[in-house]
C-alpha positions in Angstrom: -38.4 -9.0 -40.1 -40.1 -8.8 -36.4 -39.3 -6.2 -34.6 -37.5 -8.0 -31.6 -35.6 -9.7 -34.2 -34.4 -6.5 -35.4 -33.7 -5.5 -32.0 -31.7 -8.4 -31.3 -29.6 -7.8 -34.5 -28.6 -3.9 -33.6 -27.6 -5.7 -30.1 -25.3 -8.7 -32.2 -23.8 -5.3 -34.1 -23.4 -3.4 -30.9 -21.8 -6.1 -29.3 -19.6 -7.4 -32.5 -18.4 -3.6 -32.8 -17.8 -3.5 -29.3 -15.3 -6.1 -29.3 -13.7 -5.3 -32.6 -12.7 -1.7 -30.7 -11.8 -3.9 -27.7 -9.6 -5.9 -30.1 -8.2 -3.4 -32.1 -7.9 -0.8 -29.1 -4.0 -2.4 -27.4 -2.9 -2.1 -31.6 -3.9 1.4 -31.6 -2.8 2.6 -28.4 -0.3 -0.2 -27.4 2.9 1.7 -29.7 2.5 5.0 -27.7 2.7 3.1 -24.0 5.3 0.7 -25.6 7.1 4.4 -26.7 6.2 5.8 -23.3 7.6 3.1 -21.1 10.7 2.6 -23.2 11.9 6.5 -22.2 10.7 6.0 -18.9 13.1 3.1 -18.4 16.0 5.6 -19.6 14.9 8.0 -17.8 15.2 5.7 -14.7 18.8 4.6 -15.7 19.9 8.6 -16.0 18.2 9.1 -12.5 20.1 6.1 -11.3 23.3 7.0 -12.4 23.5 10.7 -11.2 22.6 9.0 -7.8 25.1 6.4 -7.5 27.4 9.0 -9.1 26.2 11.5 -6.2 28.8 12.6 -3.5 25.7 13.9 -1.8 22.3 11.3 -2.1 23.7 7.4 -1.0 21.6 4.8 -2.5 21.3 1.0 -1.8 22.1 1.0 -5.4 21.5 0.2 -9.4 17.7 -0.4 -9.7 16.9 1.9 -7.1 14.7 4.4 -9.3 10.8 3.7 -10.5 8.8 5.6 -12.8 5.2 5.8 -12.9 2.9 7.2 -15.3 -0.6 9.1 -13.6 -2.4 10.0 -17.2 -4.1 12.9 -15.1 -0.5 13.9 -13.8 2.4 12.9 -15.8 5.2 10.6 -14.7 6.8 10.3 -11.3 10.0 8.8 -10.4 10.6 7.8 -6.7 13.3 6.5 -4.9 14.5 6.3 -1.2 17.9 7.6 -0.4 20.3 9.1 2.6 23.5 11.1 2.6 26.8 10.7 2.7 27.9 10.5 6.2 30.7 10.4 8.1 28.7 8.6 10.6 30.2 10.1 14.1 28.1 8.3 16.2 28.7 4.6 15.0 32.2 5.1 15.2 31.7 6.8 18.7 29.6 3.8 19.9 31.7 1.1 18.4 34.6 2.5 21.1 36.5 4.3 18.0 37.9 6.5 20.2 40.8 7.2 17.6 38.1 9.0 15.6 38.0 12.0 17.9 41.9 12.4 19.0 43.1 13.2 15.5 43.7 17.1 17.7 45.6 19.8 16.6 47.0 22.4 19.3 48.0 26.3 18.6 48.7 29.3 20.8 47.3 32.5 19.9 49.1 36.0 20.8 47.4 35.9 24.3 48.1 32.8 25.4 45.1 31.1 24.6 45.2 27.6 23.0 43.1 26.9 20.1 42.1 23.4 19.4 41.3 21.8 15.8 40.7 18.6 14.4 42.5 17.7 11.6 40.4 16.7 8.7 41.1 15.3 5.5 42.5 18.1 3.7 43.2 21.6 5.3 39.7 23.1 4.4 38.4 20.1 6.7 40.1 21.3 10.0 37.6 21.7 12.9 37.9 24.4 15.3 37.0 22.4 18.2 37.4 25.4 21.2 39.9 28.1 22.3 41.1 27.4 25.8 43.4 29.1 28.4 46.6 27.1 29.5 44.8 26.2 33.0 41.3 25.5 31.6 43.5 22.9 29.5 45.0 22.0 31.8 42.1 21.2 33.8 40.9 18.8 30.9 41.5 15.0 30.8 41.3 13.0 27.6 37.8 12.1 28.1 36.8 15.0 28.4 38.6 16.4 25.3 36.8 13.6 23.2 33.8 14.8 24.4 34.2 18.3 23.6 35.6 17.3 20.6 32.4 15.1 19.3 30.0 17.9 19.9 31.6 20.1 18.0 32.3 17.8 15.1 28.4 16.8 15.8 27.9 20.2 15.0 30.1 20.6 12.0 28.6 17.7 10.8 25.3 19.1 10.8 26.2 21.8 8.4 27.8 19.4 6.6 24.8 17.4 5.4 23.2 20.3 5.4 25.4 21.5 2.4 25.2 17.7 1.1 21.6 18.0 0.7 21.2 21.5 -0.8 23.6 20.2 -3.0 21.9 16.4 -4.1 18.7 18.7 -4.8 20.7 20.6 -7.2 21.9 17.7 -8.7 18.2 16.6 -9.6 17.1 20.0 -10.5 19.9 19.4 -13.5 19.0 16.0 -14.0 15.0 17.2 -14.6 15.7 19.8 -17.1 18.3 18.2 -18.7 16.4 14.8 -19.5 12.8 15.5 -18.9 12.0 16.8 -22.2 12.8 12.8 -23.3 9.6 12.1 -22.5 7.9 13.9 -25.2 4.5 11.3 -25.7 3.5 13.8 -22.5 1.3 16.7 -23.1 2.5 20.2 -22.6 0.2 20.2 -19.5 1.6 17.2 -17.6 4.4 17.1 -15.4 7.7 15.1 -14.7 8.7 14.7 -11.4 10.9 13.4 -9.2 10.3 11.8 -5.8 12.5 11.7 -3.0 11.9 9.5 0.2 14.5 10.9 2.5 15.7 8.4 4.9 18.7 6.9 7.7 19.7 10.5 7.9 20.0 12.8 11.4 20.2 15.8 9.2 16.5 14.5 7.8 15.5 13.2 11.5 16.1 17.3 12.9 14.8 18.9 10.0 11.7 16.5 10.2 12.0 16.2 6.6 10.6 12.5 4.9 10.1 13.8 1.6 11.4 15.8 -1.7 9.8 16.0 -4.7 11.1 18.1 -7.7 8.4 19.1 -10.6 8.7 20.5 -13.8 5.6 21.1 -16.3 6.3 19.2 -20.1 5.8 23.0 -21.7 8.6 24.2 -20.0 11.1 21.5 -20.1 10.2 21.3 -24.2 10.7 25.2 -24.1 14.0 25.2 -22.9 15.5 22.2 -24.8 13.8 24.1 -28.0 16.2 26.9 -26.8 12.9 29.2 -26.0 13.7 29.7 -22.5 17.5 29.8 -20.6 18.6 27.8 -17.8 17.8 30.3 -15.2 14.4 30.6 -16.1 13.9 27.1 -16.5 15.2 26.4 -13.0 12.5 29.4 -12.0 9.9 27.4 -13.2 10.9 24.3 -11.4 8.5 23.7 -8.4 10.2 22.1 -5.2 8.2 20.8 -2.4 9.6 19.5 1.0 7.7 17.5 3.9 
């Protein structure tokens, strides 16, 4: 046999052996991303459900979480959200001038007259200012809405700001409680959760557009192996806020 036509046959085995790995390749490595893609898609549902289920994050909805797997990095899953709001200022532009008149009036020992609003339970009542009888007196009804939507403006503030600590505490659970599902991950890859923060005055002030929640494999195997407790587990979760 020539030697080119030798040649050309370790080329027609190259190339024949190339294809059969080409071929055989999805068969070998199509059951682990089948595996892989099937707990991601749970782990979207759980993700889902603890944010329609949230009195903190609002969603547009079902089908609002998506996961993607980074081989370098792991598996991320994103999704846009707000809070719950009472929304003060639509109701104050829409003319919903009821909103703010909901006013509750007490006299201290001195004379003075406190003002609340009356929220929906007790703990919900707004001190709204402490007046003298003349300085009330002095005070028309717009000008006791007015005083009273800045300080509910205010309250509100601190409300979300409480909604949100709170939502991110709701993740945090959600991450170690269900990350250690995906377990075709390598101790050294991550699972995270992505946050686009959104439609939120809270967000707008803080200048905040972005939450993501990470937690290495390692650790969320350790603690669901009992290794590690929940306090060190939440140590070990990384939170980062832009």
């Amino acid at each position: 046999m020539s030697k080119h036509a030798c040649g050309y046959r370790m080329i027609s085995i190259a190339l024949f052996l190339g294809l059969a790995i080409l071929l055989v390749a999805p068969d070998a490595t199509g059951e682990m991303s089948r595996s892989l893609k099937r707990k991601i898609d749970l782990l979207e549902n759980v993700v889902d459900q603890v944010l329609i289920d949230s009195p903190n994050f609002l969603v547009s909805g079902r089908g609002t979480t998506h996961g993607l797997f980074l081989e370098e990095y792991g598996v991320l899953f994103t999704f846009e959200a707000s809070l719950v709001s009472r929304d003060l200022d639509r109701g104050f532009l829409a003319g919903n001038w009821d909103y703010f008149k909901n006013l509750r009036f007490e006299q201290d020992d001195e004379g003075r007259i406190i003002i609340y609003r009356e929220g929906d339970d007790e703990d919900d009542d707004s001190l709204i200012e402490i007046l003298t009888e003349d300085e009330l007196e002095d005070m028309d009804e717009e000008d006791l809405e007015e005083l009273s939507m800045h300080q509910m403006r205010a309250r509100d503030g601190k409300r979300q700001e409480r909604r949100y600590e709170s939502g991110k505490e709701e993740l945090v659970e959600a991450l170690i409680d269900y990350g250690d599902m995906l377990s075709d991950l390598d101790d050294g890859q991550s699972v995270a959760i992505v946050a686009f923060l959104v439609d939120s005055s809270f967000f707008d002030k803080e200048e905040l557009s972005q939450l993501m929640i990470r937690a290495k494999m390692r650790d969320l195997r350790a603690y669901a192996d009992g290794d590690i407790d929940e306090d060190e587990m939440i140590e070990r979760v990384e939170i980062q806020e832009d």
